[in-house]
VOGU-3710 file (C-alpha; in Angstrom, 3 decimals, decimal comma):
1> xxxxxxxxxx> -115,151/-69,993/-33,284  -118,360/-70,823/-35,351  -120,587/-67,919/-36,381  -123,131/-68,534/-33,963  -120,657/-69,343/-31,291  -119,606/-65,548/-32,389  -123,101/-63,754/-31,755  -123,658/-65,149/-28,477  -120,379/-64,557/-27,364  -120,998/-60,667/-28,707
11> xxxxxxxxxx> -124,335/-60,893/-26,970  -123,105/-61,514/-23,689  -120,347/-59,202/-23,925  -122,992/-56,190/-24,874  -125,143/-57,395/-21,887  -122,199/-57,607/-19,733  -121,354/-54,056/-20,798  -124,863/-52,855/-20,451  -124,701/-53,177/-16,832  -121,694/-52,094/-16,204
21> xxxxxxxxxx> -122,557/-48,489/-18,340  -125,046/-48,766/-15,662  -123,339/-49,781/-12,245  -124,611/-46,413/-10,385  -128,129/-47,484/-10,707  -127,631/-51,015/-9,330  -125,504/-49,323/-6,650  -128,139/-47,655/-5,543  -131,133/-49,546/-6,001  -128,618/-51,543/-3,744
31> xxxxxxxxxx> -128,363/-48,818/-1,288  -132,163/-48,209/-1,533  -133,162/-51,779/-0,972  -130,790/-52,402/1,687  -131,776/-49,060/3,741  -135,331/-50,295/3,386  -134,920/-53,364/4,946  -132,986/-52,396/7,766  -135,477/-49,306/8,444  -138,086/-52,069/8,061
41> xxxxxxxxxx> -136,280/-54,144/10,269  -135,262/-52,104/12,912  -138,891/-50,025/12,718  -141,666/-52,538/11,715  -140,388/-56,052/12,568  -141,453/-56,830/15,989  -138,863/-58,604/18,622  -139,279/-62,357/18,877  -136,629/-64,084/21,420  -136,495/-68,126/21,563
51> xxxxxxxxxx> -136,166/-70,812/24,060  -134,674/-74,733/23,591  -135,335/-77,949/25,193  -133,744/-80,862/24,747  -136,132/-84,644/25,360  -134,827/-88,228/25,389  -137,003/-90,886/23,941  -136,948/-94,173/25,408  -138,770/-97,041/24,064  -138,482/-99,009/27,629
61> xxxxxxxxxx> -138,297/-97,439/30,905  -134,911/-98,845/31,666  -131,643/-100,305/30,394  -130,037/-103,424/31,591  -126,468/-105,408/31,304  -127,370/-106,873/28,435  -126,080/-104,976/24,808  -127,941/-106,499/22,581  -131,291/-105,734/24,661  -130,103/-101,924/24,699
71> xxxxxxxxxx> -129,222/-101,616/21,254  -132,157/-102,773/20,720  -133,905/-100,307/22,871  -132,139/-97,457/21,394  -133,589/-98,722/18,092  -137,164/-98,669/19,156  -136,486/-94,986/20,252  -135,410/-93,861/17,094  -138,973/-95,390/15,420  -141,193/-93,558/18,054
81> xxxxxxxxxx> -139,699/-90,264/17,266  -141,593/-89,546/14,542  -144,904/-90,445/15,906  -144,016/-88,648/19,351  -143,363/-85,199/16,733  -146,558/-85,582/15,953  -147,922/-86,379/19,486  -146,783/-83,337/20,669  -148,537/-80,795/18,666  -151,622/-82,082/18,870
91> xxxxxxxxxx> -154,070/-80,093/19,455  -155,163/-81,684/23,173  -151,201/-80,906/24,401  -151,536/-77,836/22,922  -154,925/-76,735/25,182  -153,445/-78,210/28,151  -149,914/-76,080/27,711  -151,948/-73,210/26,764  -154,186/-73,396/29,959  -150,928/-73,604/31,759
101> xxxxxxxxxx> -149,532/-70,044/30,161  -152,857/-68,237/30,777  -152,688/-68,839/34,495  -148,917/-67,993/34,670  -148,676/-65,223/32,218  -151,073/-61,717/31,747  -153,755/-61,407/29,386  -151,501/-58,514/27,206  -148,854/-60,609/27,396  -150,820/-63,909/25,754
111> xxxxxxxxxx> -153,089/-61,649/23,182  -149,381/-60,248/22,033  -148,275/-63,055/21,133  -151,079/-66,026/20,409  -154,874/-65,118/18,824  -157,196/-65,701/22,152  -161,050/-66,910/21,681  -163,235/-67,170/24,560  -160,261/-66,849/27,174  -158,091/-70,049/25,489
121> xxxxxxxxxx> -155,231/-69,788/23,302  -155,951/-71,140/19,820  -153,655/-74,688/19,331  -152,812/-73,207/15,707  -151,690/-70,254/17,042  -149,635/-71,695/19,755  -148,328/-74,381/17,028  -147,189/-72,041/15,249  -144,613/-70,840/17,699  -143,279/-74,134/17,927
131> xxxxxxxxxx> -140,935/-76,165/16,293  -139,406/-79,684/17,269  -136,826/-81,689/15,061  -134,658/-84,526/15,752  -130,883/-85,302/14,841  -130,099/-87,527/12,544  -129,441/-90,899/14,480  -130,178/-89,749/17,836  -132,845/-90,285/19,729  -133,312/-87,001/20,952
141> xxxxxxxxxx> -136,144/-84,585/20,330  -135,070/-80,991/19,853  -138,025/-78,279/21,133  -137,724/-74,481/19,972  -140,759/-71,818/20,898  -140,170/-68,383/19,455  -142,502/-65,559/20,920  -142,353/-61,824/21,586  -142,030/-62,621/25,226  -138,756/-64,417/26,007
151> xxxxxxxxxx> -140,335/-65,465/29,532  -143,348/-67,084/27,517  -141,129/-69,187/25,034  -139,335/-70,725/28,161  -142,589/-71,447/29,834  -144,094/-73,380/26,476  -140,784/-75,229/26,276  -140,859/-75,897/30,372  -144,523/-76,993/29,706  -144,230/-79,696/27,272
161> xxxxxxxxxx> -141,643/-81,166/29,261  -144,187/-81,235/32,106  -147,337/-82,822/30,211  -145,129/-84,651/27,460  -144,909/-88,111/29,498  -148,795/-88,223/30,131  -149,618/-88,087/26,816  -146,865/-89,905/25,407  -147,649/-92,771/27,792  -151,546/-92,419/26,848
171> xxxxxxxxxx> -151,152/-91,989/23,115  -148,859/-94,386/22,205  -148,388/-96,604/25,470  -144,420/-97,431/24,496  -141,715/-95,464/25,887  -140,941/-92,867/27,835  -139,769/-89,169/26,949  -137,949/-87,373/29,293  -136,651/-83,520/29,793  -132,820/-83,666/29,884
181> xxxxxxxxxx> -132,546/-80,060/31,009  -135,014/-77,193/32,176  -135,721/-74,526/29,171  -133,946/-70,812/30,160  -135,071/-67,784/29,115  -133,087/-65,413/26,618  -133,116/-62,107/26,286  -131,105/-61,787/23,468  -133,556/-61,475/20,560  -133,490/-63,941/17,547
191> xxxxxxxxxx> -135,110/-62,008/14,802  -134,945/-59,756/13,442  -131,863/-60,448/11,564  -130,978/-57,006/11,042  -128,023/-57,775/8,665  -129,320/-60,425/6,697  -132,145/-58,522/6,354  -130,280/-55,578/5,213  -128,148/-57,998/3,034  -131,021/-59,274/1,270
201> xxxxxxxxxx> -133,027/-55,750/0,647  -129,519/-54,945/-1,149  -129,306/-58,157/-3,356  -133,090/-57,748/-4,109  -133,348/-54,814/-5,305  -129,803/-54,482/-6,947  -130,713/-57,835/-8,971  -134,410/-56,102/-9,666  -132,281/-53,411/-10,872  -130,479/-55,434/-13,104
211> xxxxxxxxxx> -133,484/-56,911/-14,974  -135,582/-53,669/-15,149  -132,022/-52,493/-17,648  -131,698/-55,667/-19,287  -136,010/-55,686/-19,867  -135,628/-51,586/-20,577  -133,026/-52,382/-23,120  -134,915/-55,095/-24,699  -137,975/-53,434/-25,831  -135,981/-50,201/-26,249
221> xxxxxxxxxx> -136,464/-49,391/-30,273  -134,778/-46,546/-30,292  -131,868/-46,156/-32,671  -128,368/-46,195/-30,798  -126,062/-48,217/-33,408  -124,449/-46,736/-36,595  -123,761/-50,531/-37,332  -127,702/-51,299/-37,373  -128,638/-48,079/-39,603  -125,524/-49,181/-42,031
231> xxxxxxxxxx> -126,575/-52,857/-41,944  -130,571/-52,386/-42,238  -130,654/-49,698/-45,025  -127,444/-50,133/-46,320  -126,581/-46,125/-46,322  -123,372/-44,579/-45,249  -122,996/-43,131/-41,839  -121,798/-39,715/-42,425  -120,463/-39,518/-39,101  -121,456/-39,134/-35,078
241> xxxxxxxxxx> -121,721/-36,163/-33,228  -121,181/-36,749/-29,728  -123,306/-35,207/-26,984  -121,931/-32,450/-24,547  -122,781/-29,953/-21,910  -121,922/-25,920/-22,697  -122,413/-23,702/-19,778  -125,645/-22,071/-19,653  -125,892/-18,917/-22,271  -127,754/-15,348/-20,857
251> xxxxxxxxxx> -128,496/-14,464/-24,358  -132,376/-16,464/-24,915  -132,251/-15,565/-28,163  -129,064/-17,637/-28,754  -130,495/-21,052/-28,479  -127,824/-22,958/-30,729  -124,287/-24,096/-30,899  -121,910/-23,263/-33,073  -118,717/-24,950/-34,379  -116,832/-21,954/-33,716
261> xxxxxxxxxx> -118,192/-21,152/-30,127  -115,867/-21,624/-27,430  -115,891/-24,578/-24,914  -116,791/-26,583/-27,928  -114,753/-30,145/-26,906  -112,273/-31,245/-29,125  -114,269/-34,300/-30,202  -116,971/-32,744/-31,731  -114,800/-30,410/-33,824  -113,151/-33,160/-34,837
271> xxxxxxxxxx> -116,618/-35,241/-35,584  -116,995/-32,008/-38,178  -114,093/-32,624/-39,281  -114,561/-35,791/-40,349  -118,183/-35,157/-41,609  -116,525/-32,701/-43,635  -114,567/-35,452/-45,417  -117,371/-37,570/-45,962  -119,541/-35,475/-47,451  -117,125/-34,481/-49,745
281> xxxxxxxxxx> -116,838/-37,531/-50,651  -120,371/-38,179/-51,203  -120,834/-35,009/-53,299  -117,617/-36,479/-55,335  -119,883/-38,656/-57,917  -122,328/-35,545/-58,790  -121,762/-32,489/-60,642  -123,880/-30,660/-58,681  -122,991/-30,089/-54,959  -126,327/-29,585/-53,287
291> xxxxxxxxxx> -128,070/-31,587/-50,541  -130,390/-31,340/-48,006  -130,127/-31,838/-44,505  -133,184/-33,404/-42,789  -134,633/-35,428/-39,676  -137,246/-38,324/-39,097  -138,894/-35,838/-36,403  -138,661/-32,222/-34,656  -135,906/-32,135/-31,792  -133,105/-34,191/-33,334
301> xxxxxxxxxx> -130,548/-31,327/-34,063  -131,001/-31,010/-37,895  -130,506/-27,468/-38,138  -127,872/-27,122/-35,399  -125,953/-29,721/-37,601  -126,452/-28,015/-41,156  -125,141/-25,006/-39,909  -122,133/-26,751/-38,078  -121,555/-28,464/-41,414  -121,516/-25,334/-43,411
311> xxxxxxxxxx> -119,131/-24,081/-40,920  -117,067/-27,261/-41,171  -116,871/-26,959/-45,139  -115,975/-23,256/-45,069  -113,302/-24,027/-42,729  -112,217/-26,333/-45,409  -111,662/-23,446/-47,978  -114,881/-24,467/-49,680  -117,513/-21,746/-50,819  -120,403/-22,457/-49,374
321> xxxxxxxxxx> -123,916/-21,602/-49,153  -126,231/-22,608/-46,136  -129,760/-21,964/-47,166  -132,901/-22,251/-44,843  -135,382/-24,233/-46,423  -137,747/-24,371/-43,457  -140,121/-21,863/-44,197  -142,546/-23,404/-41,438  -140,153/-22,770/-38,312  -137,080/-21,386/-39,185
331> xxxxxxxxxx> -133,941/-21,046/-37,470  -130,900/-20,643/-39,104  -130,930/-16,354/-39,350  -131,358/-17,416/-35,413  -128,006/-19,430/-35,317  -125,942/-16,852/-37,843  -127,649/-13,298/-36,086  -128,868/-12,543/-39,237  -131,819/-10,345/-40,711  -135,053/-12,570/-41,642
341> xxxxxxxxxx> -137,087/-10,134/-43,179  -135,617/-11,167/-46,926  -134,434/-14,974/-47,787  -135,675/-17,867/-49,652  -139,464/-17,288/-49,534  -139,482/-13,722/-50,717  -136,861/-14,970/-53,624  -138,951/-17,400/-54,551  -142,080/-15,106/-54,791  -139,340/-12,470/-56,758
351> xxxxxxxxxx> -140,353/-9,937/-54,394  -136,317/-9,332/-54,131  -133,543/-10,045/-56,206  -131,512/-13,296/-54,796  -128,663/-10,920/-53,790  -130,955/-9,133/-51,306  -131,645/-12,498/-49,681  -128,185/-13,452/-49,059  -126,293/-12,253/-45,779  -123,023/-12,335/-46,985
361> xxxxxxxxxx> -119,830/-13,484/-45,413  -121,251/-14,334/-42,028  -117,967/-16,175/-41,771  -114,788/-16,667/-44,016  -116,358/-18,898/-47,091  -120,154/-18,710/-45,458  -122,858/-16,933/-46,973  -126,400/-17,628/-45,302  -129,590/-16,984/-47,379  -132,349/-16,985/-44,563
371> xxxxxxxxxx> -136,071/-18,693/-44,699  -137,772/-15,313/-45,123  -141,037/-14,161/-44,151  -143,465/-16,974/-43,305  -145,314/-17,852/-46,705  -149,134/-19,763/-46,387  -147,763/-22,397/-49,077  -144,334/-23,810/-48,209  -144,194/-26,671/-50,231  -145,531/-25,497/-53,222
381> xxxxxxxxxx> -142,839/-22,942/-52,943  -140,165/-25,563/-52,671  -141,188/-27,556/-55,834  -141,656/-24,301/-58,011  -139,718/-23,894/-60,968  -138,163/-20,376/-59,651  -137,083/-22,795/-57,150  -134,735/-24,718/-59,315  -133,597/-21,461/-61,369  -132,636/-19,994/-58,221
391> xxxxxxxxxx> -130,270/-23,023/-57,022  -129,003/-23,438/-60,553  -128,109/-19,665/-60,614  -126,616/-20,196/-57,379  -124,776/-23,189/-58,129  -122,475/-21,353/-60,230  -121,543/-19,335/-57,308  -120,740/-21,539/-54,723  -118,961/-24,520/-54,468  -121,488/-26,353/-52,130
401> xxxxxxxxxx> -124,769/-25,257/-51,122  -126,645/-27,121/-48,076  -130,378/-26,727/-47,426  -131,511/-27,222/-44,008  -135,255/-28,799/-44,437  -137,875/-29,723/-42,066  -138,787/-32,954/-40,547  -139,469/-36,001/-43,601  -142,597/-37,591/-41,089  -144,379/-33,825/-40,170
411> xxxxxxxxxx> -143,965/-32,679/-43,587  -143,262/-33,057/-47,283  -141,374/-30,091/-47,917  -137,877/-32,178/-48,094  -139,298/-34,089/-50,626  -140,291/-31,505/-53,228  -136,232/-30,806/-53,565  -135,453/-34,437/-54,707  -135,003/-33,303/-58,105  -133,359/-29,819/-57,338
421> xxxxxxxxxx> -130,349/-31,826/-54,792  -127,389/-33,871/-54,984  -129,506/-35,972/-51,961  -130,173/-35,771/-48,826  -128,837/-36,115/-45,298  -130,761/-37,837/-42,479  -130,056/-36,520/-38,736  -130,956/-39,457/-36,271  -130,754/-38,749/-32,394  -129,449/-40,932/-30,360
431> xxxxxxxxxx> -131,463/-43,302/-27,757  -134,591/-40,290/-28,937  -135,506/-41,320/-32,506  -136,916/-44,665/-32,624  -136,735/-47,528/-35,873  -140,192/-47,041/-36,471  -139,732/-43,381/-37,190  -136,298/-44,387/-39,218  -138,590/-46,976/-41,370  -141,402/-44,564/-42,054
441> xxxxxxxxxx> -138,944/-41,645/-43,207  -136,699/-44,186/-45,488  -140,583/-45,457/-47,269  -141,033/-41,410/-47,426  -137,346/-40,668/-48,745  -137,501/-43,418/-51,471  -141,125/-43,033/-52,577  -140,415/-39,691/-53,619  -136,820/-40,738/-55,397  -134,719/-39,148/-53,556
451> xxxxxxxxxx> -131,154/-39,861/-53,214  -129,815/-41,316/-49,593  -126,747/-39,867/-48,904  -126,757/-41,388/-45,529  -127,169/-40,972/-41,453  -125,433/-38,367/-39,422  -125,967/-39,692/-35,292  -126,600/-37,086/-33,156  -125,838/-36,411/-29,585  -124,209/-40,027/-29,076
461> xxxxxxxxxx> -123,325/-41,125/-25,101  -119,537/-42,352/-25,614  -117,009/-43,110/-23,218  -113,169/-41,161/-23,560  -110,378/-42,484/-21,397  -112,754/-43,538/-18,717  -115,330/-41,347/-18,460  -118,849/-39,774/-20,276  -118,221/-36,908/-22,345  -120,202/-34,031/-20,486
471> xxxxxxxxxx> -123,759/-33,769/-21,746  -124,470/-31,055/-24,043  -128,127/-30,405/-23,942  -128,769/-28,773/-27,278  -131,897/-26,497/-26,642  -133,424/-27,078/-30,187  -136,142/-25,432/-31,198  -139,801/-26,583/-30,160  -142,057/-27,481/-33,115  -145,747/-27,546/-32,411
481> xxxxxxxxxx> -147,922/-30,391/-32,258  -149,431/-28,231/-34,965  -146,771/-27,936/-37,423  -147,019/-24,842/-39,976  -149,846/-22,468/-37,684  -149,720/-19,470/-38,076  -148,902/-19,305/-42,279  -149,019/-15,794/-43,300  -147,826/-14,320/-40,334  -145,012/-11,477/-40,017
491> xxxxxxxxxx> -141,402/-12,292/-39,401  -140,206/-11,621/-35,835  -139,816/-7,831/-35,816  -137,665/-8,795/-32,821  -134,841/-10,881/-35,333  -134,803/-7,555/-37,761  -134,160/-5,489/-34,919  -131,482/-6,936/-33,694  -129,883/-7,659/-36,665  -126,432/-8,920/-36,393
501> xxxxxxxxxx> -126,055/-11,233/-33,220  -123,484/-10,470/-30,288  -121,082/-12,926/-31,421  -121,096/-11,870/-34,925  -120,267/-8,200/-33,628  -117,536/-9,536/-31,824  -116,240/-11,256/-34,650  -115,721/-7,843/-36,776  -114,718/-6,347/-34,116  -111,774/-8,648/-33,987
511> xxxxxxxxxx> -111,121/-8,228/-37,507  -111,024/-4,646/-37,433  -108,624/-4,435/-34,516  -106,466/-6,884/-36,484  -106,918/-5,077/-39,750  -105,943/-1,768/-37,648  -102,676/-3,681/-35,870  -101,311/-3,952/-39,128  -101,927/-0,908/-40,428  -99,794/0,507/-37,542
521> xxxxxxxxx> -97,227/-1,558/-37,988  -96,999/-0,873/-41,470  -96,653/3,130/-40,826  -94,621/2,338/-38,246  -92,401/0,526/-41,238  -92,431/3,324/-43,553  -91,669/5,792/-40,922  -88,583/4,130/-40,107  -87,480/4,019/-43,346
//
């Protein structure tokens, strides 16, 4: 198969599985269409019922014993059809058969059916009810009138077969046209066609369906390929996160998920997992084991991810340190249930010593240095010089330290680390952040020098064994359009007052039970002996 045989073969088979990801929306744009037209149908279409006559045309009045002279005949009839169609609709038949139905039939029942001026039905009007065709190689003239009265469309058939010969005979002056049978009236109504109809609404609006996705995916430039961010920007992909549904929490203040929180499916640990790995081996090449963790925009999960990475690497028997480096809008004391009234900012400003600003052992391997009060000048913070003697003091403590950082397109705060970090780690969403915002944070990301470590794809829509993984609606944390207001304001007296979070208390709890088990046991031991 040649290369471009390949692509559109690839093409089609994306397109084809494009609209089968989205068969419940053709189904019922289906459903919707077809209801429509039968409610239309059966609620707005008006009854029409229809009436037949069948004519004879005869090009001499009668036949004879001689063949040849009625072949002949029946020749000549077949000619004159086509002038006699057009005979009959004329308007002077017309006004004659309309006079006719206005002295058999009521005024209501004429004005239903046929537009009325000065007491006379109007020959377009009537016209338009009728319809006359002819078989191929007969010589027969087929008449059909369709009206709202079923009475009336017998009568306009029963009509022309009464004032047909005079103006036949008049117009042309060949031939004869005769009424083979007397028109009947039906009762059985002709349209609507309540099932085609219905049949068509369905097709119509499940093939309308079907070109709003393909158009929707067309000019959709949001980012939902690993292969594309590879390809384009030739970066690693770090790994995919998939995108679940927890049950909904009490506790407002907990607003994040953690690796280690139950109900957690077994994919996304294992999408840790393998993040784990891959970081590691990106870290492999540099002696010093510090990156950043960042996003294109607000909302995309970056600090939901650092701190499941941390977790992920402390699993792994790593020391690690997760620090929060968004001193604009930070989270991460949020995540852990940790005091923010010391961290990063006031260790920066050496209004405590680094120790201070560390909550320690938050979990087996993870120590979590917090952003701090709010301070008026973030970034100048970040690209300080007790900035880098803080992570190189640190870097002999810990075998990895990850820096969760804000948004690379609100501000520039990611950037002043380039020199400090290993690199850094972009967080994409899936089907949320768009190319445009991709391109403008890679032109950020490599005017300042900074090292690419690579993508990490949040919240992606797969398929296992048949159906979605559940939706997890991560409920990140809302930036303002104003990013930074409010610099110079206190921490959240509410986050020092609680200090350690519910889940953290439960954790030590645990630990203590355990740690008194064995104690027990242990006496228990010696007693025995």
């Amino acid at each position: 198969m040649h290369k471009d045989e390949m692509e559109n073969y690839i093409d089609l088979k994306s397109l084809f599985s494009l609209i089968i990801n989205k068969w419940w929306i053709i189904i019922l744009a289906a459903l919707v269409g077809g209801g429509a037209a039968f409610g239309f149908s059966k609620l707005c279409m008006p009854l029409k019922y229809s009436s037949e006559l069948a004519m004879y045309v005869q090009s001499y009045t009668t036949f004879n014993e001689n063949p040849e002279h009625n072949y002949n005949n029946i020749n000549n009839s077949k000619q004159l059809i086509n002038t006699y169609e057009k005979v009959l609709v004329d308007n002077a038949v017309l006004n004659d058969i309309g006079e006719k139905l206005t002295e058999t039939f009521d005024e209501g029942v004429i004005a239903d059916s046929f537009a009325v001026s000065d007491g006379r039905i109007s020959p377009a009007s009537l016209r338009s009810c009728i319809t006359i065709t002819s078989p191929t190689d007969t010589s027969v003239l087929n008449m059909t009138a369709v009206t709202k009265n079923p009475e009336l469309s017998a009568a306009i058939c029963n009509n022309m077969a009464l004032v047909a010969p005079d103006y036949i005979q008049r117009a042309v002056g060949v031939g004869e046209i005769n009424a083979i049978d007397t028109a009947k009236v039906q009762y059985n109504p002709v349209s609507p066609n309540v099932k085609k109809n219905t049949a068509l609404g369905a097709f119509a609006a499940a093939f309308l369906a079907v070109v709003i996705i393909i158009l929707i995916d067309f000019f959709d430039n949001t980012v939902k390929e690993t292969e594309w961010l590879s390809e384009k920007y030739k970066k690693a992909i770090i790994g995919e996160i998939q995108q679940f549904e927890q049950e909904k929490k009490n506790d407002k203040a907990d607003k994040h998920i953690r690796l280690t929180d139950k109900d957690v499916p077994f994919a996304v640990v294992e999408s840790y997992k393998s993040i784990r790995t891959n970081v590691n081996f990106a870290l492999s090449p540099f002696e010093k084991k510090v990156f950043t963790v960042s996003s294109t925009s607000p909302a995309e999960g970056k600090s939901t991810t650092s701190a499941n990475i941390a977790i992920a690497l402390a699993q792994g028997g790593s020391k690690v340190l997760l620090i929060d480096g968004d001193l604009r809008k930070s989270v991460q004391h949020k995540i852990f249930g940790v005091r923010n009234r010391k961290g990063l900012s006031t260790a920066i400003g050496k209004m405590a010593d680094i120790d201070e600003c560390i909550a320690k052992d938050v979990m087996e391997n993870l120590d979590v240095m917090p952003a701090g009060p709010i301070p008026p000048n973030p970034s100048e913070l970040l690209a300080s010089e007790n900035m880098t003697s803080i992570l190189e003091k640190l870097s002999e403590r810990y075998s990895i330290i990850i820096i969760d950082t804000p948004p690379v397109n609100v501000v520039t705060d990611s950037m002043e680390l380039a020199r400090n970090v290993s690199g850094t780690i972009m967080v994409i969403r899936y089907g949320d952040t768009t190319t445009d915002d991709v391109d403008e944070a890679m032109k950020k990301i490599e005017f300042s020098k900074m090292n690419m470590l690579g993508f990490i794809l949040n919240g992606v829509k797969t398929k296992h064994k048949g159906k979605y993984y559940s939706k997890y609606k991560y409920k990140y944390y809302k930036y303002d359009k104003g990013y930074g207001y409010g610099y110079g304001s206190k921490p959240d007296e509410t986050d020092d007052e609680e200090g350690d979070s519910q889940e953290i208390k439960k954790e030590n709890r645990k630990t203590n039970t355990n740690k008194g088990n064995q104690n027990n046991k242990s006496k228990k031991k010696k007693g025995g002996k």
